[in-house]
N, C-alpha and C positions, 0 to 999 in steps of 0.2 A: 726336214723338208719332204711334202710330199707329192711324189710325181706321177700317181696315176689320175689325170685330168682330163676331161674333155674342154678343151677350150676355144671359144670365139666359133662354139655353133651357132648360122644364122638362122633365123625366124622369117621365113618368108611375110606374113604380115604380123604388124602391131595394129591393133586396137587403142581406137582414141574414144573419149568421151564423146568431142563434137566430132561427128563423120565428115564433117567439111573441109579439117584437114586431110593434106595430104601423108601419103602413109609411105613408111620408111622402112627398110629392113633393122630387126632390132635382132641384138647378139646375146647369147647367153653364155656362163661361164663356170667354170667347177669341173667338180670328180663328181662319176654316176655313183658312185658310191658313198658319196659323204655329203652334207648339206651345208651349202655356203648362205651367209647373207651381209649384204654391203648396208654399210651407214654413211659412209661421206663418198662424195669423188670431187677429184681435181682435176686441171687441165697442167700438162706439161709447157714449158717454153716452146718444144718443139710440136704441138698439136694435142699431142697425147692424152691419153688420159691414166691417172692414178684412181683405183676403188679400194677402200677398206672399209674390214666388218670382222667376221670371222669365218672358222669353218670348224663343224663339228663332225667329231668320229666317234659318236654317240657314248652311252655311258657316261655322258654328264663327262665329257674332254671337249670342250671348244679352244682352240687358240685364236690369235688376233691376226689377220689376213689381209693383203693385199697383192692385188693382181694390177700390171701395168699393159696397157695395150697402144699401137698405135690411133693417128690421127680418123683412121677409118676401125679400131674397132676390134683388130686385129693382135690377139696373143704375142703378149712380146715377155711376160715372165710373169711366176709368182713368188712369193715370201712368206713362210706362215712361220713364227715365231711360237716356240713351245715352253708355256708359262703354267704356273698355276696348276689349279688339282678342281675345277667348280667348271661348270660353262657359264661364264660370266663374263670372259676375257674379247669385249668386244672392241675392235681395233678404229679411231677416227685418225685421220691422215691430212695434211696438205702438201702443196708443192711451193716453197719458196721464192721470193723475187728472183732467187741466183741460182733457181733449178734443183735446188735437195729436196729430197724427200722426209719428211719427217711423221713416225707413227707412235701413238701414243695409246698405253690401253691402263686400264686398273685389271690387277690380276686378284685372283683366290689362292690360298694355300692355309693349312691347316696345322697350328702351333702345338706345341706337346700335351695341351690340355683340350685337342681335340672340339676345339674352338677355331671356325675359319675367318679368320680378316685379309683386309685388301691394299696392296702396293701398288702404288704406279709406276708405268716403264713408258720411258721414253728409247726410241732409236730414229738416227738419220742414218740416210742411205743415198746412193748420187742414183743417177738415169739408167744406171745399168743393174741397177738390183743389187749392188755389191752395200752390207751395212757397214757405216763408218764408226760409227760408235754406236753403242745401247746400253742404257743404264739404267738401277731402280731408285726406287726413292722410298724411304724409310715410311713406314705406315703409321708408326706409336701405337699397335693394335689397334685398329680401329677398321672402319668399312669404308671404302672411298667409290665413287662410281662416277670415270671422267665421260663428257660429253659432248665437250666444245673444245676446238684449237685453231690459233688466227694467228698472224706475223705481226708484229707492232713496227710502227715507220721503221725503227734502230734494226731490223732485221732478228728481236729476239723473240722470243714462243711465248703465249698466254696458254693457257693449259685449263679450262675451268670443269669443275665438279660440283661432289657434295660427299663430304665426310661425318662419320660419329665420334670422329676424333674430338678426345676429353679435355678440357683446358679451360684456364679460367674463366673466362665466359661463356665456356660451355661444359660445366660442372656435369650435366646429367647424361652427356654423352650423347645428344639430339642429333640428327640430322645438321649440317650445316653447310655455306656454301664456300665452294676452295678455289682459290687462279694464283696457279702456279705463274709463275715469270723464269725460263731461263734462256741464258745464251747460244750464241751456236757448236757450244764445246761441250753442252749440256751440262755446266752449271749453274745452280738456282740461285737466282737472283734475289729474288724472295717468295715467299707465299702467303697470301692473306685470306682470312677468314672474313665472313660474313654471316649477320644475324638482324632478324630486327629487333630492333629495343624491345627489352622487358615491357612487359603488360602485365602489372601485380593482380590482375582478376585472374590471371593463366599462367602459366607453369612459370620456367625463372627464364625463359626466353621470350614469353609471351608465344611462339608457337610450337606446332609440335614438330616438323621438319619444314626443311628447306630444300629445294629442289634447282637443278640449275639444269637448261637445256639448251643455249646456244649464246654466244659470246661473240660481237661485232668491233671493229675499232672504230672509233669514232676522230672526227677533223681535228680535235683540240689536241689530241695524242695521247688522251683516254682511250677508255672503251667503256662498252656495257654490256652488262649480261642480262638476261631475263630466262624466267622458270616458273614454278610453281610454290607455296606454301599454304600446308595443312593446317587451319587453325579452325578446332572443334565448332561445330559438326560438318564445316565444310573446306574450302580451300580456295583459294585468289590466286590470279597470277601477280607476278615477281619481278621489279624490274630494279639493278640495282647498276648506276652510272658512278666510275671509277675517276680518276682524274691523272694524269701523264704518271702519279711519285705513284699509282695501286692503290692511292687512299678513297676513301671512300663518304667517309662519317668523320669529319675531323670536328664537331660537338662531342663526340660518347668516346672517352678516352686518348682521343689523338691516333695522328698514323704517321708513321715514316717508312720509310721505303727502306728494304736490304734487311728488316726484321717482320717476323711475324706478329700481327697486331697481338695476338695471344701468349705471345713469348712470355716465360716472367724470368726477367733477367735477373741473376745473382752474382756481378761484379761494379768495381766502380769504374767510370771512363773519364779521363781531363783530358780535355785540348785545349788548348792557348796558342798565342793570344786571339782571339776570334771574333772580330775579324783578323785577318791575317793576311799577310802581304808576301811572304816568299818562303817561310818555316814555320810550319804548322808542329809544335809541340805535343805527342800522345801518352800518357801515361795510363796505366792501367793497375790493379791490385792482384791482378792475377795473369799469365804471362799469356801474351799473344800470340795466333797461331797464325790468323792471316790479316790483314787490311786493304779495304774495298774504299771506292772512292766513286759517287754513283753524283749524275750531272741534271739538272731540274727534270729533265725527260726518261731520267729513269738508264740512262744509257756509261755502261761502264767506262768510264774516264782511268781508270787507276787501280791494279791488284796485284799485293806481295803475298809468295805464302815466305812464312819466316823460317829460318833455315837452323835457331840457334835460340835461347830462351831467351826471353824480352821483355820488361816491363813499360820499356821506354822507348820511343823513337822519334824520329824529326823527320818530317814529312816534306818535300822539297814542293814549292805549290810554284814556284817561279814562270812555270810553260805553262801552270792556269790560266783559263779568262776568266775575268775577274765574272761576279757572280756569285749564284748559291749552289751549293753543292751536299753531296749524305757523307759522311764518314761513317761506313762501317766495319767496326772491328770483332772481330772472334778469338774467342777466349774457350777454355774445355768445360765452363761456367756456364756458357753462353753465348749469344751474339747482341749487341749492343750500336746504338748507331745517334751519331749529334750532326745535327745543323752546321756547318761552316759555311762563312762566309769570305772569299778572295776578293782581296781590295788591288788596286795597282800602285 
């Protein structure tokens, strides 16, 4: 943490474009010494406001930054988390229905082969600056760079980006686009990737990257995001609309919710009988670690982690409303996920 700061110096005047407003004392914020810059702000329940960005102590060290101030403006704390090895580690933030705070950044660091790639870190924090939890999240070597983050009705995180992370659909390692889903304990719900369809005159994606720049919910209990994509010799904007389960494209391979569209799963999964009325029957070929139980809106209904090795279980659906629902199960194979249907 770093505490040599000048903070909540005022500006006697701000400059507006139209001079016919009226003009306002504006505040500045930071060490004279180091260089800050903000990408998101929020407002607090109680006035407030939350800024994230970062702050750099040159020599290519930036970490992900946020400053919290009162209703008027006024220094009430900072947080700078120390990440990474690149200045890249730019921090976006919001303030929750129920007053948390939550910061997300993709970081840099450098593997033994002196090659750098990018993790994501998520951290919540309550009103007084104290963090409750902060986690990373696995990269599979690749490049990730987050952008956008918004609450979904269920009160869980949308996270979105763009990664080079390699996978079946994205064999050459392009650019492409990421929205993380997780809950407020900071586990992930799921994560989907995004492409547009092959175009056999152009590469095996049809473009050459995919860019994500800001991420909305929408009424239905989707969302949408919109960006940029590069396709030779020039570039179009991006807008690609999700639906409540994450899916997106259910024509070009299918989507379920609680797996990544890209996954390629190597186990087998039964349930029975389904639809299903009060015992949900699971079998698996390879033993299970945990079981998720996800509700049309994408909102966690049901989670064990397993305590004891398992190929089998019976799943008690009796306190279900009747309806469709994801079962998804993990395996050290994979994660895997089916359609169940609760009848009454």
């Amino acid at each position: 943490m770093v505490t040599e700061v000048s903070m909540g110096k005022p500006i006697s005047k701000c400059v507006f474009f139209n001079e016919s407003l009226d003009k306002d004392t504006c505040m500045i914020y930071g060490s004279p010494s180091k260089d800050e810059v903000a990408y998101s702000i929020s407002q607090t329940p109680a006035g407030g406001y939350v800024m994230s960005g970062y702050r750099n102590h040159g020599n290519g060290d930036c970490n992900p930054y946020l400053v919290k101030t009162d209703s008027n403006g006024i220094f009430l704390w900072d947080k700078e988390f120390e990440l990474g090895e690149l200045c890249e580690d730019a921090g976006f933030s919001l303030v929750s229905s129920d007053g948390f705070i939550y910061m997300v950044s993709d970081y840099a660091y450098e593997d033994h082969s002196s090659f750098y790639y990018s993790k994501l870190f998520v951290a919540m924090l309550n009103q007084e600056g104290s963090v409750i939890w902060e986690k990373e999240f696995d990269d599979d070597l690749a490049i990730l760079n987050i952008s956008a983050i918004s609450e979904r009705q269920d009160g869980s995180i949308l996270i979105a980006g763009n990664t080079t992370r390699i996978t079946p659909r994205n064999p050459l390692g392009k650019m492409v686009g990421i929205v993380y889903n997780i809950d407020t304990a900071g586990n992930e719900i799921y994560e989907q990737y995004f492409v547009i369809n092959p175009d056999p005159n152009h590469d095996s994606l049809g473009y050459e990257t995919h860019y994500v720049r800001s991420l909305d919910i929408t009424p239905d209990g989707g969302y949408v995001v919109a960006g940029f994509i590069t396709q030779l010799p020039g570039q179009d904007l991006w807008v690609v609309k999700f639906d409540s389960n994450g899916c997106y494209d259910p024509t070009y391979g299918g989507c379920v919710v609680g797996v990544s569209e890209l996954s390629d799963v190597s186990f087998q999964l039964s349930v029975w009988p389904n639809p299903a009325q009060d015992v949900l029957n699971i079998e698996t070929d390879s033993p299970m670690e945990e079981i998720r139980v996800y509700d049309q809106l994408g909102s966690l209904a049901f989670s064990y982690q397993m305590s004891a090795i398992s190929s089998f279980e019976q799943l008690d659906l009796s306190s279900f409303k009747s309806g469709l629902y994801f079962l998804v199960v993990k395996t050290d194979k994979g994660v895997e996920t089916k359609k169940v249907i609760k009848q009454d």
